[in-house]
TIDREN-76911 format. One line per 10 residues: number of its first residue (from 1); for each residue x, y, z of C-alpha. Coordinates in steps of 0.05 Angstrom, whole numbers, always signed. Each point is the difference from the previous one (the first is absolute). Example, Ala and Ser with C-alpha at 12.3 -4.5 7.8 and 13.67 -1.06 7.14 Angstrom:
TIDREN-76911
1> +246/-90/+156 | +27/+69/-13
//
This chain:
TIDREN-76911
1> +2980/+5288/-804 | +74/-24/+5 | +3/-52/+57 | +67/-18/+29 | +30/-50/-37 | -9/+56/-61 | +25/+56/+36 | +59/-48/+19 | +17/-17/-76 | -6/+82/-15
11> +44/+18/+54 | +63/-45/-32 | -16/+9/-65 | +13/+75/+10 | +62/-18/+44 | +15/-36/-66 | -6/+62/-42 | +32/+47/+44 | +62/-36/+4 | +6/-10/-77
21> -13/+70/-1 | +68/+8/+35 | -24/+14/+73 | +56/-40/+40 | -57/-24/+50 | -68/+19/-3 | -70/-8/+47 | -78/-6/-33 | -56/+26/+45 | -66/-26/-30
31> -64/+21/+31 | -61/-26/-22 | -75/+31/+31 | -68/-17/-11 | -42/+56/+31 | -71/+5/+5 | -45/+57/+37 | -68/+6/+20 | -12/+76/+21 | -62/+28/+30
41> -24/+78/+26 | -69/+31/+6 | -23/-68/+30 | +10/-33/-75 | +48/-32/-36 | +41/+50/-54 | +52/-43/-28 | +24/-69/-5 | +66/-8/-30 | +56/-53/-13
51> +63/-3/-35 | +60/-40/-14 | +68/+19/-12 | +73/-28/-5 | +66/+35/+9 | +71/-21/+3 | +59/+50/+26 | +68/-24/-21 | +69/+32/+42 | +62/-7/-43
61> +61/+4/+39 | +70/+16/-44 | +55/+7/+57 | -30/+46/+51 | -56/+32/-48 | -58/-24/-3 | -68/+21/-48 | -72/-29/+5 | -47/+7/-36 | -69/-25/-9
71> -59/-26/-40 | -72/-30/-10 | +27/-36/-61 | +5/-74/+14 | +14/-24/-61 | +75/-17/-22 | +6/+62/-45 | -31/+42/+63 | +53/-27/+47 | +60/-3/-40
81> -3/+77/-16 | -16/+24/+76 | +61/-41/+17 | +40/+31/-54 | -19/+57/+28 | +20/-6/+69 | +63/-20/-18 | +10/+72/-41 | -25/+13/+66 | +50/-13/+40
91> +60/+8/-48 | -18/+83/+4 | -17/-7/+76 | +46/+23/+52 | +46/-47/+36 | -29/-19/+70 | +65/-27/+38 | -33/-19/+56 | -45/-50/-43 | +21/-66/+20
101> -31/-36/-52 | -63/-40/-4 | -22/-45/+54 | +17/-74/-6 | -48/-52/-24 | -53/-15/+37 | -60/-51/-23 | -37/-30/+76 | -63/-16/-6 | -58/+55/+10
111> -77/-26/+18 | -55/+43/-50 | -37/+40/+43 | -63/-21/-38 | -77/+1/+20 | -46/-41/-49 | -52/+38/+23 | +31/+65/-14 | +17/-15/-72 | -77/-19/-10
121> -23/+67/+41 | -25/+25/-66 | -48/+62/-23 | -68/-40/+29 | +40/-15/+64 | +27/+70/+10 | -68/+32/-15 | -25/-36/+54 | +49/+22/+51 | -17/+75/-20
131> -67/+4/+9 | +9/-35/+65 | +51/+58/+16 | -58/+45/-27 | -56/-26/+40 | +12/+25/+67 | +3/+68/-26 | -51/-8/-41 | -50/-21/+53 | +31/+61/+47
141> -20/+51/-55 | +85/+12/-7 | +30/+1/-64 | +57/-63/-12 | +62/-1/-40 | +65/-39/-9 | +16/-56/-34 | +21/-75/-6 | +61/-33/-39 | +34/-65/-10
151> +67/+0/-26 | +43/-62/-27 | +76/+8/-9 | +59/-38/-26 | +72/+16/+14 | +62/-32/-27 | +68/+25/+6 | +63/-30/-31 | +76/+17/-3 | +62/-14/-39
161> +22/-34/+68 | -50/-53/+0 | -57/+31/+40 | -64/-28/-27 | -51/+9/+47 | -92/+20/-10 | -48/+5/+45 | -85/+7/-13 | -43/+38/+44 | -78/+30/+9
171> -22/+51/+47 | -72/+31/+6 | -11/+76/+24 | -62/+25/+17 | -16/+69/+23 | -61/+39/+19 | -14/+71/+24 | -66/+19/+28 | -23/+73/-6 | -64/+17/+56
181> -38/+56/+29 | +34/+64/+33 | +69/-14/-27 | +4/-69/+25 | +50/-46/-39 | +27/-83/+6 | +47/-35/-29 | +9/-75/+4 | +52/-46/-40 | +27/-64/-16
191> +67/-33/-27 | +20/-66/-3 | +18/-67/-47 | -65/-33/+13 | -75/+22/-28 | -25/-39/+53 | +25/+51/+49 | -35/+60/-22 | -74/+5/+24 | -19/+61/-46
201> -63/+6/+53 | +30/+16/+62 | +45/+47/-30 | -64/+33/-31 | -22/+3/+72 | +55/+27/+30 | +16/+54/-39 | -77/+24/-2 | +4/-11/+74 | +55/+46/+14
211> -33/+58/-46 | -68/+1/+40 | +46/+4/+57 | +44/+42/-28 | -55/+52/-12 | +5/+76/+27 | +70/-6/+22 | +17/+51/+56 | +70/+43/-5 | +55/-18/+43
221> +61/+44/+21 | +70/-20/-26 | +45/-30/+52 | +28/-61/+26 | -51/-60/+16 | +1/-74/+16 | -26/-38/-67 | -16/-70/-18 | +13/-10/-75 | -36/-51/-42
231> +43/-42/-48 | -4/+41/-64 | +27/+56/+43 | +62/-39/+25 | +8/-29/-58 | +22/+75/-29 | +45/+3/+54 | +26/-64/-6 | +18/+10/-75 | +27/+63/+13
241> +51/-10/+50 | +19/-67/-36 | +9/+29/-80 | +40/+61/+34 | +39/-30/+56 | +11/-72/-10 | +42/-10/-68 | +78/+1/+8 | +9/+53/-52 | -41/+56/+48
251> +40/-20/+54 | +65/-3/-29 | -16/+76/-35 | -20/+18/+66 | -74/+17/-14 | -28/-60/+51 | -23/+0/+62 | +49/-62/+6 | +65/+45/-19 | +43/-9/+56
261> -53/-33/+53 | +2/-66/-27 | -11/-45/+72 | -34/+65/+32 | -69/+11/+24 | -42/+33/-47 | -72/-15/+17 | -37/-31/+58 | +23/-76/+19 | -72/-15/-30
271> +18/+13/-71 | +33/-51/-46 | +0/+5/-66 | +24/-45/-49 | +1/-13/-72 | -28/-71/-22 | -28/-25/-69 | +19/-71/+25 | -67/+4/+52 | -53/-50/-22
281> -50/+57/-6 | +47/+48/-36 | -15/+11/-79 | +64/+31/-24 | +57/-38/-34 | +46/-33/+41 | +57/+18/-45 | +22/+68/-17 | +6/+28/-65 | +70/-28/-12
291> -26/-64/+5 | +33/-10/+74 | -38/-34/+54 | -40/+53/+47 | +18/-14/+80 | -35/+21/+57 | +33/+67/+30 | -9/+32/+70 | -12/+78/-26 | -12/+17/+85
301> +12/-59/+40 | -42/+20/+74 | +16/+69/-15 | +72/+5/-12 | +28/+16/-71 | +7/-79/-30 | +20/-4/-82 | -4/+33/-59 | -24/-43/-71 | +56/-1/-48
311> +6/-22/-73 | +56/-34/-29 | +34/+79/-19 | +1/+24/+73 | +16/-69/+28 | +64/+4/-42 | +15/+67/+19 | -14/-4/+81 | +18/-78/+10 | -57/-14/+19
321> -44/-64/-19 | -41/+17/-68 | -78/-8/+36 | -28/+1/-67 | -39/+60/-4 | +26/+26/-59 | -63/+46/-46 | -1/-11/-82 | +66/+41/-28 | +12/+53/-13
331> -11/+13/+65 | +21/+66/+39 | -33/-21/+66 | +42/-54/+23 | -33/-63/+32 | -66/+11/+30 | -45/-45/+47 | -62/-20/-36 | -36/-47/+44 | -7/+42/+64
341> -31/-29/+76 | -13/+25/+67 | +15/-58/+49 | -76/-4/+40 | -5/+12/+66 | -52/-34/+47 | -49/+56/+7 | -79/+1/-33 | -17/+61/-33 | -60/+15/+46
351> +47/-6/+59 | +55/+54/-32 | -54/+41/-10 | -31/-11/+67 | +63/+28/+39 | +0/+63/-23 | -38/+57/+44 | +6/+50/-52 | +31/-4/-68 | -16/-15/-85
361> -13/-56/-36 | +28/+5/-77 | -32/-50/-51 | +53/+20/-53 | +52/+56/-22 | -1/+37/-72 | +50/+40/-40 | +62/-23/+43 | +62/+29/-16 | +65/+3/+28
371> +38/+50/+31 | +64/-16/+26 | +20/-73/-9 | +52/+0/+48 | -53/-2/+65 | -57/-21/-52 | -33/+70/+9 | -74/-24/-30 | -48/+48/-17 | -71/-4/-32
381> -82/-3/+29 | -45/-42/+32 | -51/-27/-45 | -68/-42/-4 | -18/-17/+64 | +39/+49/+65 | -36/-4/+61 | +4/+23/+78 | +18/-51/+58 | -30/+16/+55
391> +2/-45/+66 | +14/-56/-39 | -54/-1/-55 | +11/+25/-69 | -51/+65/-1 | -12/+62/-39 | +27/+3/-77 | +60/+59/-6 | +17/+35/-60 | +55/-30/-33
401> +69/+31/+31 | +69/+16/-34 | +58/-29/+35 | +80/+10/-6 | +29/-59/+39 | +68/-33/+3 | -22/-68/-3 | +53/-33/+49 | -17/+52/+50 | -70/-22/-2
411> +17/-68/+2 | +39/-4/+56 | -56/+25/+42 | -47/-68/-15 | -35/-29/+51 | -39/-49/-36 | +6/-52/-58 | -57/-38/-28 | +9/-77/-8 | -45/+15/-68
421> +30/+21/-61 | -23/+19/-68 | +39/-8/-61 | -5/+73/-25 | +12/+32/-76 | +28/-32/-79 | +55/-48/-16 | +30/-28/+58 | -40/+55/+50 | +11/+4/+77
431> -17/-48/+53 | -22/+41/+61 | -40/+4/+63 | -39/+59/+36 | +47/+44/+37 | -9/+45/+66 | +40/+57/+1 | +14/+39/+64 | +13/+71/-41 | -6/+9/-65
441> -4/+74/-28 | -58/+42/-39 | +20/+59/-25 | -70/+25/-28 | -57/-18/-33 | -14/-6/-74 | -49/+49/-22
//
């Protein structure tokens, strides 16, 4: 495994190259991951992987062309002929007038986001956390799957303009789905930089729970209902309206939800969203893939339309300041926010839930897509746990629904926020609490 004082060396040695190879100024990307996966179904363990791999990506910028290209190679001969090639790259590339150039040097100081006990969460370790994931289904007579990785990565980016900047981190997923009687299902997860955060038990029990309870779901009309939304359902919603509305090249194309409303209300006063890898319990980088320092951005500051991320491209272009959320180049997307939050609110779960007289509770979502990014049209099922409120008390199990939602709409209906929050999904994930939502739309079910 490259650490970062490696990856460092890499990244301006193939600055090195791509300069002599007659790239006028040039950027290395090196990303180093150490992957290992424990994998279970059928209530046994099926595979246990773990692999190692290296790659630099080298952009070669000759006037306003630019190439990249990219390689597993590390050696000198390996690097020196992916950086000739992006500079033949970028000498038959078009001219990008706009392109002001690379960013300016940048080399502050960036903490590893290491766990010791991550890096020695090895095959025993991760067996063990399985078949405590296995057990409560087990003992139920349900059948368990999922699985359970730890992943170590290295990143080191340098330019031609002195950036020279690496950053280490872990991060430990751990999933489980629990498949009972009578078409009951549960799902349970974990994410997060620390092992000792994940207690592979209770998420066992959980997700075994909410299949026995799950069991003989009744069918429910399509139509408009009050919901409270567990975490990994927000967090879909969260994502969504932040990849598709929140970076400065959607709203300057006029495909955000932000085109034109920046400083407007958009959702209720109880949503703010923001984009911070700079939180202590955040596990992304906190620079961007540039090598530019990450800040903290209001996406939806109390409901009203706050800022879009920007990279050092569409900070140029809009005069605005470069937030560093540039993604690896080439890159089509323009600057995306990576490290996603819902601010909490001061509610408890149990007290969201006991509010509502007559409405759903949705564990998660599944196969969300979108459908019009300008008003974050969201559509996709229920899955793994969708159950009646009745009076307060989470009742009878439903069959999972279909939905077609515009995500701000529903979100400016919230009447609740939970002061808990899960950190949700891969990479840098999404921080979010549970949600209760005065109308949210079904439009069938899903068999």
């Amino acid at each position: 495994m490259i650490d970062s004082t490696r990856g460092r060396a890499l990244a301006t040695e193939a600055v090195a190259f791509a300069l002599a190879a007659g790239a006028e100024q040039a950027e290395a990307l090196v990303s180093a991951t150490d992957h290992a996966l424990t994998r279970f179904a059928g209530n046994r363990i099926h595979q246990n992987v773990q692999s190692e791999d290296a790659e630099v990506s080298v952009r070669a910028v000759i006037g306003t062309r630019i190439g990249v290209a990219a390689t597993n190679r590390v050696d000198p001969q390996g690097l020196e002929a992916c950086c000739i090639a992006a500079a033949e790259a970028a000498r038959l590339a078009p001219e990008d007038p706009a392109f002001p150039g690379l960013p300016a040097g940048c080399n502050g100081e960036h903490a590893d986001r290491v766990s010791a006990s991550t890096l020695a969460f090895d095959a025993d370790q991760r067996a063990r956390a399985a078949g405590a994931m296995i057990a409560a289904s087990a003992e139920a007579g349900a059948i368990a799957a999922g699985g359970v990785s730890r992943d170590h990565s290295v990143t080191a980016i340098a330019n031609s303009l002195g950036t020279d900047v690496a950053m280490a981190r872990t991060t430990v997923r751990a999933t489980v789905l629990s498949t009972g009687a009578e078409g009951g299902t549960g799902w349970a997860s974990f994410s997060g930089r620390e092992v000792a955060g994940l207690d592979a038990a209770a998420l066992g029990a959980i997700a075994a729970d909410t299949a026995r309870r799950s069991a003989g779901p009744i069918e429910l009309d399509a139509g408009t209902y009050t919901v409270v939304l567990a975490p990994e359902a927000v967090a879909e919603i969260a994502q969504f309206v932040a990849w598709y509305g929140c970076s400065i090249k959607a709203v300057e194309e006029g495909r955000s939800f932000m085109s034109g409303r920046l400083g407007q209300r958009v959702t209720s006063p109880m949503i703010t969203l923001v984009d911070d890898a700079l939180r202590a319990s955040a596990c992304g980088l906190t620079f961007d893939y540039e090598g530019q320092p990450k800040t903290r951005v209001t996406l939806i500051d109390a409901g009203v339309a706050g800022s879009p991320v920007t990279d050092s491209y569409w900070a140029a272009r809009t005069g605005r300041p470069n937030t560093g959320h540039a993604l690896p180049a080439p890159n089509s997307q323009g600057p995306l926010p990576l490290d996603v939050a819902l601010e909490p609110g001061d509610a408890e779960a149990s007290g969201l839930i006991a509010s509502v007289k007559r409405g759903i509770y949705v564990t998660r979502f599944h196969y969300v897509n979108i459908e019009d990014p300008t008003r974050v049209t969201l559509t996709g099922m229920t899955r793994n746990g969708t159950f009646l409120i009745e009076n307060g008390e989470v009742t009878r199990p439903v069959k999972d629904l279909r939905f077609t939602q515009p995500a701000l709409e529903a979100l400016d209906t919230t009447l609740g926020v939970s002061a808990f929050r899960q950190l949700v999904g891969e990479d840098g994930g999404a921080l979010v609490p549970f949600l209760l939502l005065e109308r949210f739309t079904f439009t069938g079910r899903t068999s």
